[in-house]
C-alpha positions, -999 to 999 in steps of 0.1 A, spaced: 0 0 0 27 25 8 45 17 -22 13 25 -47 9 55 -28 48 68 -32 44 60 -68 14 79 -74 33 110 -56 58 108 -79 37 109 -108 16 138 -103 44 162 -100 61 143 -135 24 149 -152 25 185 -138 59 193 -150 48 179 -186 15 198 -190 39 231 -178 59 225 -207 34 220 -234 17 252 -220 54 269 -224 55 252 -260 19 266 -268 24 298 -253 57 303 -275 35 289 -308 11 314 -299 34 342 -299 52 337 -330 15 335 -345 10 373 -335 43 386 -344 24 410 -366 -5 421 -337 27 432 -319 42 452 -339 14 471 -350 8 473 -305 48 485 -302 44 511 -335 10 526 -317 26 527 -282 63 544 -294 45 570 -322 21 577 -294 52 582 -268 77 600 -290 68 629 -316 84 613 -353 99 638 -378 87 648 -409 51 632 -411 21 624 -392 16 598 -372 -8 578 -395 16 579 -420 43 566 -402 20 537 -387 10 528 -427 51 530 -435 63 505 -403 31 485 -410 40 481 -450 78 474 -447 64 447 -418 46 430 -442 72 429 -468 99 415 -439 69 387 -434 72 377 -464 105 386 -475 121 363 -444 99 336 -451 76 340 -419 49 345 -445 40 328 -472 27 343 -510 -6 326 -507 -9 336 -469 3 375 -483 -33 372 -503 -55 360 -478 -40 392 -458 -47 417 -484 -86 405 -486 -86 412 -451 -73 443 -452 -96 453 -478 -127 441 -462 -119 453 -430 -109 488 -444 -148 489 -464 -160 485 -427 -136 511 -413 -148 535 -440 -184 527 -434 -180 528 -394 -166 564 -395 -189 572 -416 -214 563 -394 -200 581 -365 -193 547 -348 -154 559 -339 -131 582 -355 -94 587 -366 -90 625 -346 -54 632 -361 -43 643 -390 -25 626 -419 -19 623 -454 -28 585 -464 -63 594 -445 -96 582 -469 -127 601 -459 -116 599 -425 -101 568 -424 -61 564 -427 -53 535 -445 -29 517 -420 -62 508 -402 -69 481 -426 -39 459 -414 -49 460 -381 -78 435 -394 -51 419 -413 -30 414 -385 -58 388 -372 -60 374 -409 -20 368 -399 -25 358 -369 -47 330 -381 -25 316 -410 5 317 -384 -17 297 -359 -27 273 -385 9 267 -403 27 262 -366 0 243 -347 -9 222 -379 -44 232 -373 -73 206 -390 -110 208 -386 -134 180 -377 -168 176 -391 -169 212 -410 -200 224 -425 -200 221 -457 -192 250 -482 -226 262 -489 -233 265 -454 -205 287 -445 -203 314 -471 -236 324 -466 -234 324 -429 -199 344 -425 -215 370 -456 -248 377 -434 -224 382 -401 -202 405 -421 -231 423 -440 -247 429 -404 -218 452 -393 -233 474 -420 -274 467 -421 -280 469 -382 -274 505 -389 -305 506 -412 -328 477 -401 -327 458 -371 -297 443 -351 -293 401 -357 -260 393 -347 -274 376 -313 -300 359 -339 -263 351 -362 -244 340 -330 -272 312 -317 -270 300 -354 -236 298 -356 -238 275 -323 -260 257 -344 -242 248 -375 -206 243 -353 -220 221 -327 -204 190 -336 -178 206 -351 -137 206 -333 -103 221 -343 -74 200 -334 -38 210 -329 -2 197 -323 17 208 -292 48 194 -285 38 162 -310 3 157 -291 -27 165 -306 -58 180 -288 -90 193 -297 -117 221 -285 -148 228 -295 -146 254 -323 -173 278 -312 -152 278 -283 -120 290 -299 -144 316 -315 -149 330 -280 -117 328 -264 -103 348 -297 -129 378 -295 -124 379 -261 -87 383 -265 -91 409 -293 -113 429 -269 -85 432 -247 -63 442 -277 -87 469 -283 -85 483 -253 -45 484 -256 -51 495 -292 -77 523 -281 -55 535 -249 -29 544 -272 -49 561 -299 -55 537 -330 -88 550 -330 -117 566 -309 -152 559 -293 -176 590 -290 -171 583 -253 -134 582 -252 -130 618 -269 -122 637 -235 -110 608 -217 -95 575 -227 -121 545 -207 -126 508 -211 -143 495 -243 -178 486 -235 -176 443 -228 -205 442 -252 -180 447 -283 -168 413 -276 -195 405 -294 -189 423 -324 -153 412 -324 -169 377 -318 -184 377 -350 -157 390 -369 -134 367 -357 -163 339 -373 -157 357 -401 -123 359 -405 -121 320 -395 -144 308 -418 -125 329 -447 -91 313 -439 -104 278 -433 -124 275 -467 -97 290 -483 -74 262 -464 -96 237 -476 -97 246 -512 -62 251 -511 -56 216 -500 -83 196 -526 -64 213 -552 -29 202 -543 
């Protein structure tokens, strides 16, 4: 009896030590993955800090965040076909910057010359920095997808969330309507991942949340050092209302179910 019980004491701290190194491992994984997110954080926070010659801020945020991309894929760390799933992210998420500032949703207060009707145009890559944070992710954690919906199933789904960003503005809100059916069509679906040489698995409708939830808290980073502006941050910076996790809930959706179709087309035509 002692015996089994001095052997099952040295286990637990073995297991412990094991699940603290694939965390490590996963945690470092993760980091590469948002090598571009953090630049585009450390270019808002040192522009914000210190006053650069010659041009506006904007402009030098849309110069650090195009010679970024060109090291990404220059060095390899990117590749051509991941470069294009990027750039129609930065396009669709700049249509929704310009409509969103339009609308009087936020607003760019400074001046600059790459601004559009309001909007500068290094904006867009913050949208594509989640676009290149998910093909990172993907490559390094050799992401696959069980029991996917099929094709004509998602495009329509991830076009009505992104069309909502602009519609609720003119007809009623449905993204809560959009979030129960996206719980709908994913419920038997999982992404699986390799850690260390183990594979593991999570609901995907999960990973959904745990993504906006983190991009909320970039937000809040991004907003603090002026990216852009709420109507109620304009005398004073505050926290982002906890209800835009939604919103970045269902752009995340979006985003996802870009890259993985694209993914899977990709790899029936290989």
């Amino acid at each position: 009896m002692n015996l089994t019980i001095q052997s099952d004491t040295h286990k637990k701290p073995v297991k412990s030590l094991r699940l603290l190194k694939q965390l490590v491992r996963f945690a470092w994984e993760q980091a590469l993955s948002c090598l571009f997110p953090v630049v585009i954080f450390l270019s808002l926070a040192f522009t914000k800090i210190i006053a650069f010659p010659f041009l506006p801020r904007y402009d030098w945020l849309l110069i650090i965040c195009l010679l970024m991309q060109w090291a990404m894929v220059h060095f390899k760390i990117e590749t051509r076909d991941e470069l294009k799933v990027i750039t129609l992210f930065h396009l669709i998420g700049l249509a929704l910057e310009l409509f969103k500032v339009h609308m009087g949703s936020w607003s760019y207060p400074e001046e600059g010359y790459s601004k559009i009707f309001g909007v500068p145009l290094y904006s867009g890559f913050m949208y594509a920095s989640v676009a290149s944070y998910l093909c990172q992710a993907w490559r390094r954690l050799k992401v696959d997808l069980e029991k996917w919906p099929r094709f004509w199933v998602v495009v329509p789904l991830a076009a009505a969330i992104y069309l909502n960003f602009f519609t609720h503005h003119y007809w009623i809100d449905v993204r809560f309507y959009l979030s129960a059916l996206v719980i709908i069509v994913f419920w038997q679906s999982w992404v699986t991942y390799e850690v260390g040489g183990i594979r593991y698995r999570m609901p995907i409708a999960f990973s959904f949340v745990l993504i906006g939830f983190f991009i909320w808290i970039a937000e809040n980073i991004a907003t603090f050092f002026g990216a852009w502006e709420y109507p109620n941050q304009t005398e004073a910076w505050s926290l982002v209302h906890i209800g835009k996790v939604s919103s970045w809930l269902l752009l995340v959706i979006v985003s996802f179910l870009i890259v993985a179709t694209l993914k899977r087309v990709k790899g029936r035509s290989m």
